[in-house]
C-alpha positions in Angstrom: 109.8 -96.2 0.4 107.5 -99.0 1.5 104.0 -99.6 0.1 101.1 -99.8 1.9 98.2 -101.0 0.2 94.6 -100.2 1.5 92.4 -103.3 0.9 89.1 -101.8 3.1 87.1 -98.2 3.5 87.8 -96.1 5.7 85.2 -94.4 7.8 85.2 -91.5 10.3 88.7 -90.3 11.1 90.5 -93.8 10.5 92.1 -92.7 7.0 93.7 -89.9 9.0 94.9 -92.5 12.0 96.0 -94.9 9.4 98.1 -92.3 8.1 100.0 -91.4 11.5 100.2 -95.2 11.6 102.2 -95.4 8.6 104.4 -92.7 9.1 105.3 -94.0 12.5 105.7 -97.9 11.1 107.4 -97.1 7.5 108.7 -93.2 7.9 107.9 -89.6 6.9 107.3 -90.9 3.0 105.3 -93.6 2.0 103.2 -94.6 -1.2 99.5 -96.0 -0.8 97.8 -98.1 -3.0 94.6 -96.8 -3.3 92.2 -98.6 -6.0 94.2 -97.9 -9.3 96.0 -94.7 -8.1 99.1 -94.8 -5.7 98.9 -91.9 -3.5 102.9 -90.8 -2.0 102.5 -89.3 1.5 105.3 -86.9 2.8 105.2 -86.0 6.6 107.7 -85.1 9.3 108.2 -81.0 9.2 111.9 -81.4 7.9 110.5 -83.3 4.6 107.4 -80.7 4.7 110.3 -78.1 4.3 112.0 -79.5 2.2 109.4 -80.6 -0.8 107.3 -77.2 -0.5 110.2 -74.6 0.3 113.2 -75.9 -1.2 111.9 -77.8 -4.1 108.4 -76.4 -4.3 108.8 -75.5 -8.0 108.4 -79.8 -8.6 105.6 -80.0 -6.3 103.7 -77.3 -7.5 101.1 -78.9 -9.6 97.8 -80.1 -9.0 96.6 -83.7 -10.1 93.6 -83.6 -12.6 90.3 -86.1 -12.0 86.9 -86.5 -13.9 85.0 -84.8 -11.5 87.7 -81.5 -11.0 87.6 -80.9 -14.9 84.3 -81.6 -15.0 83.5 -79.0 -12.9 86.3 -76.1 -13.1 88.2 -77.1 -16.4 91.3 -76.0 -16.6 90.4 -72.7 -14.5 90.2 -71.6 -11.0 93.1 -71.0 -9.0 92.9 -74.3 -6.9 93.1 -77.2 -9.6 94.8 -74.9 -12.5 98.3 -75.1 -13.1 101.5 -73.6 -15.5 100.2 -70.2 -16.4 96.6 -70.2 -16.1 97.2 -70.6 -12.8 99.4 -68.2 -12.1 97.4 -65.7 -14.0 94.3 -66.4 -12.5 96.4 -66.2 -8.8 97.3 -62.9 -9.7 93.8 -61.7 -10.6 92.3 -63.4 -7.3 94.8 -61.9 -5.3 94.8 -58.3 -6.9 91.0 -58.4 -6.3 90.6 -59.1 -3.0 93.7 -56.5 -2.3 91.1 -53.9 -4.3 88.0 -55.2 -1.5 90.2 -54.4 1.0 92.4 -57.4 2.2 95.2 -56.2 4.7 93.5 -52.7 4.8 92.3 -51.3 8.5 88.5 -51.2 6.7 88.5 -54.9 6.6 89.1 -55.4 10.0 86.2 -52.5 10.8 84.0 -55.5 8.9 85.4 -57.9 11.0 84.6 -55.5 14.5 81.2 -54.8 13.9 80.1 -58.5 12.9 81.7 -59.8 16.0 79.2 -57.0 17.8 76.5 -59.4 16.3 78.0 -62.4 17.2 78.1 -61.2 20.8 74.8 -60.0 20.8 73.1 -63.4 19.6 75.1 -65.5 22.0 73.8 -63.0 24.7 70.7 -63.8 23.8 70.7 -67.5 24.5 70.7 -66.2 28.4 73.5 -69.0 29.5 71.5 -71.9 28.4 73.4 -74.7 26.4 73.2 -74.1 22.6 75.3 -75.0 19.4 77.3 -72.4 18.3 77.5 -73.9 14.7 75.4 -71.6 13.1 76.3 -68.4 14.7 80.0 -69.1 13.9 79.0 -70.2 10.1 77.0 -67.3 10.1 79.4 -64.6 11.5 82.4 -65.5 9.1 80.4 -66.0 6.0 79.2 -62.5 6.9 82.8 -60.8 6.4 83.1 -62.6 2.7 79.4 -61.4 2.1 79.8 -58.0 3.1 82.9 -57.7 0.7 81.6 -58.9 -2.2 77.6 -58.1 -1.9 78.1 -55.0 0.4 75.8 -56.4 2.8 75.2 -59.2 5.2 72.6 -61.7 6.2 70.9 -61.9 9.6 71.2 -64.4 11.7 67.1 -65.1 11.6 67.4 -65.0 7.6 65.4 -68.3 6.8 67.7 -68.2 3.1 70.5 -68.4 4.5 70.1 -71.7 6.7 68.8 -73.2 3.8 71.7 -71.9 1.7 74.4 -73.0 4.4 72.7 -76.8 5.2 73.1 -77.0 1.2 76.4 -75.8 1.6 77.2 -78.5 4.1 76.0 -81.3 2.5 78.4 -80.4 -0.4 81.2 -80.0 1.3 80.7 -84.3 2.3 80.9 -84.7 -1.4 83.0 -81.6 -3.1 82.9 -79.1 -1.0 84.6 -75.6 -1.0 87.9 -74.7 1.3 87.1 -71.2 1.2 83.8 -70.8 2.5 84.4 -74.2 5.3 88.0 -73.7 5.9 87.5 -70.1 8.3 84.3 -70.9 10.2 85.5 -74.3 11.1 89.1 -73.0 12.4 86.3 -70.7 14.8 84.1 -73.2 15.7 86.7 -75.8 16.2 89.1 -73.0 18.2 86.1 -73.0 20.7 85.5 -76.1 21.2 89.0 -77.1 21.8 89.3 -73.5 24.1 86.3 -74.9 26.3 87.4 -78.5 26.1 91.4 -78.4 27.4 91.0 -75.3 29.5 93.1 -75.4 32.2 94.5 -78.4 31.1 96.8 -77.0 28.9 96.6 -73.1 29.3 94.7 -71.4 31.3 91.4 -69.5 30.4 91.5 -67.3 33.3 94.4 -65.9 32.3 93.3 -65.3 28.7 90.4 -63.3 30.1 92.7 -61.9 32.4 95.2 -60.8 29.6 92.4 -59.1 27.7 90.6 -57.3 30.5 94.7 -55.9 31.1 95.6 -54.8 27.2 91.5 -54.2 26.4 89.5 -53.7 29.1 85.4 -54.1 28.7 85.0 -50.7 27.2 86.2 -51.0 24.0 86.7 -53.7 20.9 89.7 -56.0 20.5 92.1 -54.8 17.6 94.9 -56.7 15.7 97.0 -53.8 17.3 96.9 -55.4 20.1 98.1 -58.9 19.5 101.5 -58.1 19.5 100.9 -56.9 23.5 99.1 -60.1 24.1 101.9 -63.0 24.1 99.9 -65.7 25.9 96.7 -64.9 24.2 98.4 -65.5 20.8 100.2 -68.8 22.2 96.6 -70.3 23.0 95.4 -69.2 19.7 98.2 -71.0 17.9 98.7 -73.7 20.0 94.9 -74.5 19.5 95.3 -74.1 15.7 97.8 -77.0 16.2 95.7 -79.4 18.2 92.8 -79.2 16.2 94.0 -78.9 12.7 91.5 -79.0 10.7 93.0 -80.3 7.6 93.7 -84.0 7.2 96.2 -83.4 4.8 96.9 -81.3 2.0 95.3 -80.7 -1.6 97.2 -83.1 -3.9 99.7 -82.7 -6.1 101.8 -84.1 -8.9 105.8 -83.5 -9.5 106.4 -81.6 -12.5 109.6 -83.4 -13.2 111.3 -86.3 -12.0 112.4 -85.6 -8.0 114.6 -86.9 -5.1 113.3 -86.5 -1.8 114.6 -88.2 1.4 116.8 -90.5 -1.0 113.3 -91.8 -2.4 113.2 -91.4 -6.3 109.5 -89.8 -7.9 109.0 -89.5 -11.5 107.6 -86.9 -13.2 103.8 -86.2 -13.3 103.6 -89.1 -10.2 99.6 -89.2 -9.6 99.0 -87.8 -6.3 101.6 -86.6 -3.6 99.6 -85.9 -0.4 101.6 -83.3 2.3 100.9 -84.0 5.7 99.7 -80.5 6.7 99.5 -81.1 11.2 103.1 -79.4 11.1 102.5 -75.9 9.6 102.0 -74.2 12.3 105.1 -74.9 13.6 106.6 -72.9 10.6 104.5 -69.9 11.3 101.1 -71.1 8.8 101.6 -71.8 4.8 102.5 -68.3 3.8 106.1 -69.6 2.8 105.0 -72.3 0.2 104.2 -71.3 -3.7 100.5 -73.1 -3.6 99.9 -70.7 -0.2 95.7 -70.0 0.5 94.8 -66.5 -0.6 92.7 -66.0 2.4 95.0 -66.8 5.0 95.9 -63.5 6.2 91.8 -62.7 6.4 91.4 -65.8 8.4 93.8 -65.1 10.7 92.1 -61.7 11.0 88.9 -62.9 11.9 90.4 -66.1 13.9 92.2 -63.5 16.1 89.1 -61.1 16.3 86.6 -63.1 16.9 88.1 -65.4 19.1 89.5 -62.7 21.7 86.2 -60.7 21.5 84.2 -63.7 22.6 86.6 -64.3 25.5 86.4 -60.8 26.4 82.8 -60.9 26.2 81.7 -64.1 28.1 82.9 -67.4 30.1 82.4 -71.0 28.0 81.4 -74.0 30.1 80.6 -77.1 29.1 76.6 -77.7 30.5 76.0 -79.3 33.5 76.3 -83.6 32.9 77.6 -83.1 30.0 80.6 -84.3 28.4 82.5 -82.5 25.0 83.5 -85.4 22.6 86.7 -85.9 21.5 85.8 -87.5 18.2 85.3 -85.8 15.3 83.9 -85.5 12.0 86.1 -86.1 8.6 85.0 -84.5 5.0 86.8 -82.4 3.4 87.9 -80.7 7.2 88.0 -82.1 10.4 85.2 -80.6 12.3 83.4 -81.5 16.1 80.7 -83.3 16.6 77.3 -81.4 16.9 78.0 -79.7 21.0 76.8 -77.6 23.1 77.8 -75.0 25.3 77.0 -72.6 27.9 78.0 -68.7 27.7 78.4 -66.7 30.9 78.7 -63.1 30.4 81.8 -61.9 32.2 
């Protein structure tokens, strides 16, 4: 296992080049020396596999700092670990199972916000806009309407302020939960308007859904399994623009051998290259999987085929989508704009 110490910062989306620049140079694990901490990094979707599947029980806990037990303690189901963790999992999981996760009356949630959605793109009459805020808006609606039993309109002067503040944090802290969903959207559509018909073909998206859909009624997860291509692009988009540079730390719970590379027990930081999940289907199969990853996929699937159903993305006229992005806790686009046709 080579060392690679880092003697400068790292701006932008450099730490995650760097890191596919060490991984090609000195293999799928390597350790980095950052400050006083050396950080292993595991990569390559064999090794993946094998230290989350087949040996997730040592890889299962989460590194403490001053700032993550200043905060949460030893609670909350992200930084927790042993039993307190797998209590408060439990809890989290039974709860949102009682608001409705999996349950047809969720995805009714997830219908009629997506009417909204549609309705406040049609009003920007084909003229190029940011979807940020709509997107934000629309998915933190769904978590909204679960908990508070209602949601907040788009015009609600409360709830920009609320989500700039939330942005702002997520630079320093941040919170998976609420970023993680709308960004898969927002960065689903922008990667949808920027590689159309350069690696799929939108037309034939629009053309699947107009064949399994039609105009006259909503799209419905019963229908995914009777569109195979629209489900490819969906995926295959999830896998281009990943929007995790890598995965919340951990620390092995005892000493391990992985990839002939020996790593005591309670090793700072082990950092899991995440770009090759969704070639095993998503994170479902690991112990630490996200609790809301059967709701994003929900709304990812919903949301995304209603607006294609709906309307026709263009970049504007002498304008170019950048391929750069922004890094904080998620990848994210730059601040675009698009134009929406409707179809």
């Amino acid at each position: 296992m080579r060392m690679c110490t880092c003697t400068h910062t790292h701006t932008h989306n450099s730490s995650f080049s760097l890191s596919f620049q060490f991984s090609k140079k000195d293999g799928n694990v390597f350790s980095v020396q950052v400050g006083t901490k050396c950080i292993v990094v595991v990569s390559g979707l064999q090794l993946v596999k094998e230290a989350l599947v087949h040996q997730g029980e040592n890889f299962v806990d989460r590194p403490t700092s001053p700032v993550s037990a200043e905060i949460f303690g030893s609670f909350g189901i992200v930084f927790s670990n042993g039993l307190i963790w797998k209590q408060q999992r439990q809890f989290a999981l039974s709860s949102l199972r009682n608001f409705g996760l999996g349950k047809r009356s969720l995805e009714e949630r997830i219908q009629e916000e997506s009417r909204y959605l549609n309705e406040a793109i049609e009003a920007e009459k084909g003229q190029p806009f940011d979807p940020q805020f709509q997107i934000h808006n629309a998915v933190s609606n769904i978590i909204c309407s679960i908990t508070f039993g209602d949601r907040f309109d788009y015009h609600d002067s409360r709830f920009h302020k609320l989500w700039h503040l939330l942005v702002e944090a997520c630079h320093f802290q941040g919170n998976l939960w609420s970023m993680a969903s709308p960004a898969e959207l927002r960065s689903s559509l922008f990667f949808f308007v920027l590689k159309a018909d350069f690696l799929f073909s939108a037309a034939k998206v629009q053309a699947e859904i107009d064949s399994v859909i039609g105009q006259s009624r909503q799209p419905a997860m019963s229908d995914r399994d009777s569109m195979p291509y629209t489900n490819v692009v969906v995926h295959e988009i999830q896998r281009i623009s990943n929007i995790l540079p890598s995965s919340v730390p951990r620390v092995t719970t005892k000493d391990t051998i992985l990839a002939g590379f020996h790593i005591p027990k309670f090793w700072r930081k082990i950092s899991i290259d995440v770009t090759q999940i969704y070639k095993l289907g998503g994170n479902t199969w690991w112990k630490r999987a996200c609790l809301g990853e059967q709701l994003v996929r929900t709304e990812l699937f919903l949301f995304f085929t209603a607006l294609i159903q709906k309307f026709t993305f263009q970049a504007p006229k002498n304008e170019t989508l950048s391929r750069e992005f922004r890094m904080s806790l998620t990848f994210s686009p730059l601040p675009y704009r698009i134009c929406a046709f409707s179809c």
